[in-house]
Structure formats: C-alpha cells, structure tokens
C-alpha positions, 0 to 999 in steps of 0.5 A: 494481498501478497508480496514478494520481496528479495528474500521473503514472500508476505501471503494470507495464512494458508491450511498447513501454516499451523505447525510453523505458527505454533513454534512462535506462539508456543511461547511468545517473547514479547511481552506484548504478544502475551495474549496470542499465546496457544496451547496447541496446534488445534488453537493455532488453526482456529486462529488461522480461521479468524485472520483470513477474514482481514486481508491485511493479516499476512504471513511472512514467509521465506522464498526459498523454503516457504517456512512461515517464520512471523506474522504482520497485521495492520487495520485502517483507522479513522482519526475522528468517530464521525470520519469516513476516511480510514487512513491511518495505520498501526502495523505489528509484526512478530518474527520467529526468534530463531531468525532474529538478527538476520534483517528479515523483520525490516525485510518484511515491515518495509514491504508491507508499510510501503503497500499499505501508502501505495495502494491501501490509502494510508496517510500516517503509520505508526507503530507502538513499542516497549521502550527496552525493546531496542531492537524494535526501536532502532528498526523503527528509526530505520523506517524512517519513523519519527519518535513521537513520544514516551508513555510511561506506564502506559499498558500491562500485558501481564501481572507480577507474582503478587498479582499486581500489573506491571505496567510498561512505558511505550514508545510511539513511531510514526511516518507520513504518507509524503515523508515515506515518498521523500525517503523512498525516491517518490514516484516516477511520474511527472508532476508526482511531487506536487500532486496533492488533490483529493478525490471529488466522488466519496466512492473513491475516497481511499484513492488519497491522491493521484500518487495513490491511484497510480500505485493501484494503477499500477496493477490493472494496465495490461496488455488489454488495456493497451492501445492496440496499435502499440500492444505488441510493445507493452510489457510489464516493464513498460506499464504505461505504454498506450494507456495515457488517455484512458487513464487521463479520463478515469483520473478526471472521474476521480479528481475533476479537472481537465484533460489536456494532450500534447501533438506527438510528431505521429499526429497522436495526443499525448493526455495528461491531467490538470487540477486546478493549479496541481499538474500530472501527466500518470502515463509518462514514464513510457517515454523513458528520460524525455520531458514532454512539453507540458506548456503546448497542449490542447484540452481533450474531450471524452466524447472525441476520444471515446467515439472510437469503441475500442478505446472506450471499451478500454476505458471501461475495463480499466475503470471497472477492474479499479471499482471492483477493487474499491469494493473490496477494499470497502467491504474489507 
C-alpha cells in the first residue's frame, strides 16, 4: 500500500529507515507506545523486518525530503470468533515529536483511514486514547469520530516507583463506513447514496458494497480495459471512459441483479446495475454533469455482449486483476 498526499507519502518501511525510526522509538512519549521502545539501531531493523509482513504497516514520510517522521498500523478485526467478515479497524499512529504541531498526523491519519473504507473493506474505525492526550482527542473529534465512551483505569503501560501499575482511563473514538462517506462528500457515481447490497460469492466478501468495489475499481481501469473505440480518450482523469459494460457484468459477478443499458444517440448501450430495488450505474462519471435516463433502458445479456472477443477479454482482465487483489488482501 502506498499513499500520497499533499505533503507526505505513506509507504511499507524500507532498508535505510532505521536511523530515522530510531530517533522516535529512542524515547517513546506516549505512554502507550512504551513497549516499542529500542536500544539500538540493530532492534530497530529487526523490527522493520517484522512489519513488512503486514502491508497496513506504513511509514509516514515527508514528500520532499523523504525523512521517515512516524508510523501507521492497523489490523482487520472480526466482530464475532465465528465471522468470516474482518471489517472493522483499530488504527494507531506515532509522529515523531519534533514535527508535532504542524497538521502532519491528521495529514497522514486521514489518508490512511479513508483507504482503509475505500479499498481495505472497512465498516467501522475506531481509535483508543488516553483521556490527558487532548491532542490525540481533538484530532479524533477532526476525523470526524464520535466519542464512544471513557474506561476508567482501563489499561497500564507502566509501573510507578513502587512497583505497582498505573492504570490510565482511555477514551474510545469510532466512525462508520456511511458516516465517514457523508463527511467526506461521498461517491461521484450515480446511485452511490443508496448502494447498500452485499456481495452474493463468500469470495469477495471484502468488497462491503459496490461503493467498495468502485474505489478498487478505481485502480484497475486502464487504458487496457477501454473500449478500443474511445481509448485514445481515456485518461486517468476520465477513468470510467468505455469501461461501462464490463464493469456492469463484474459488478453482477458480485452482487447478482441485472444489468440493464440505456440506447445512446451513437446507437451504443450504456450498462448500469440494478439490485433488487438498489440502483448504480459505477461508469457514470464519464459523461461529466449529465444525467442519464435511468428509467428507459433495456436488460443486457452477457452472452450478447461478450460475443464480441475483444470486449470479453476485457471483461476477463479487468475481473482477473481484481481477483488477484482479493487474493492478496485474504492471504494478508
């Protein structure tokens, strides 16, 4: 995973990281990043080691220097022992002290909280912290997080001269999937608001929704997967361009339904999806403001669309790059 935001990329920790690392787990000022504490530039690599194998583990870096200033990490959970579903999420995060006070650890919480909603499956995020920290709590309250609640004596990170643990009061933060999209303007596809099925094949259970499977889509269009007659036009600012049908028929792969077109004034279908009562149409954004007619179309078979080799092969590409993806995520 990586991501990139005005100021800061967030990447996997890479060899060279370890100085940089080190300056900040020196002395840990959080009480509850105590235990990370390291002795030495020897532990911090050892360390480093251990977090590549969790691809949620990032580093947060500034952009123009490349400086490793802090550190994310987050793990899908499950909400029963018997759910199949991990899809709720408990990020931490640490910046270095010497670049507190400067927006970089809302920067960098923000970015990496909205991935985890748009293309790590999560329907709840929520976040721990000392109830002193009101640093902590006010970027919380930023993210939009509701307060959930206030366990007194809740944990202990650490023992007082006598020996004896002192136990802190934590405060707990959370934010839905739905509400983080009502804060964050939503979708841009029609039909987003209300596009709540679930998935019908267990393997693509960490697809929540079609909201979800339109922010992977939204990096596997290509120019590749362009209907070759309007590929000289695609850009990766006009993603959706000539991809309607066969992301139509993959988003019937995942969800069932129909697919449905609507007759454009070239003579050409324009496939959206319907679900039961639940409408989308993942493609629309290539026609800029304009508002199809959702009303007049006609259903779609795949077996029409797909006579035409070029555009199943298209089908199959785009639907094999997102299956690959899923067997990532799972074998994470």
């Amino acid at each position: 995973m990586r991501i990139e935001t005005e100021r800061l990329i967030l990447r996997p920790f890479a060899e060279g990281d370890e100085k940089d690392v080190f300056e900040y787990l020196e002395n840990p000022t959080q009480s509850c990043f105590f235990d990370m504490k390291k002795n030495s530039l020897e532990e911090v690599a050892e360390d480093l080691r251990r977090r590549k194998k969790n691809p949620l583990y990032l580093a947060v870096t500034l952009k123009e220097s490349g400086k490793v200033i802090g550190e994310l990490f987050a793990g899908p959970e499950a909400t029963a022992p018997d759910d199949p579903r991990k899809d709720t999420y408990s990020p931490c995060w640490m910046i270095h002290p010497a670049y507190w006070g400067k927006g970089y650890g809302f920067e960098a919480a923000w970015a990496y909280i909205d991935r985890l909603f748009r293309t790590e499956g999560a329907r709840r995020v929520y976040m721990y912290t000392e109830d002193t920290n009101t640093a902590c709590r006010k970027l919380c309250e930023k993210l939009g997080a509701r307060k959930e609640g206030l366990f007194l004596e809740y944990v202990s990170f650490y023992n007082d001269e006598a020996g004896r643990p002192v136990y802190e009061n934590t405060m707990q933060y959370a934010i839905l999937r739905r509400e983080w999209f009502a804060k964050t303007g939503g979708h841009r596809f029609w039909g987003w608001e209300t596009a709540d099925c679930a998935p019908v094949d267990p393997q693509y259970r960490k697809i929540a929704d079609p909201r979800a499977l339109y922010d992977v889509l939204e990096l596997l269009w290509s120019a590749e997967t362009c209907a070759p007659r309007m590929r000289k036009d695609w850009t990766p600012e006009n993603k959706t361009l000539g991809q309607c049908s066969i992301t139509a028929f993959l988003a019937q792969d995942l969800f069932g339904g129909t697919v449905y077109g609507i007759k454009l004034p070239d003579g050409n279908y324009h496939c959206f999806n319907q679900v039961g009562s639940c409408r989308f149409d993942l493609t629309s954004e290539q026609f800029g403001g304009e508002t199809l007619d959702y009303e007049n179309a006609s259903e779609q078979l795949r077996e029409v669309h797909f006579a035409k080799e070029e555009k199943r092969l298209r089908y199959e590409a785009l639907r094999d790059a997102l299956d690959a993806l899923i067997r990532h995520k799972t074998k994470d």
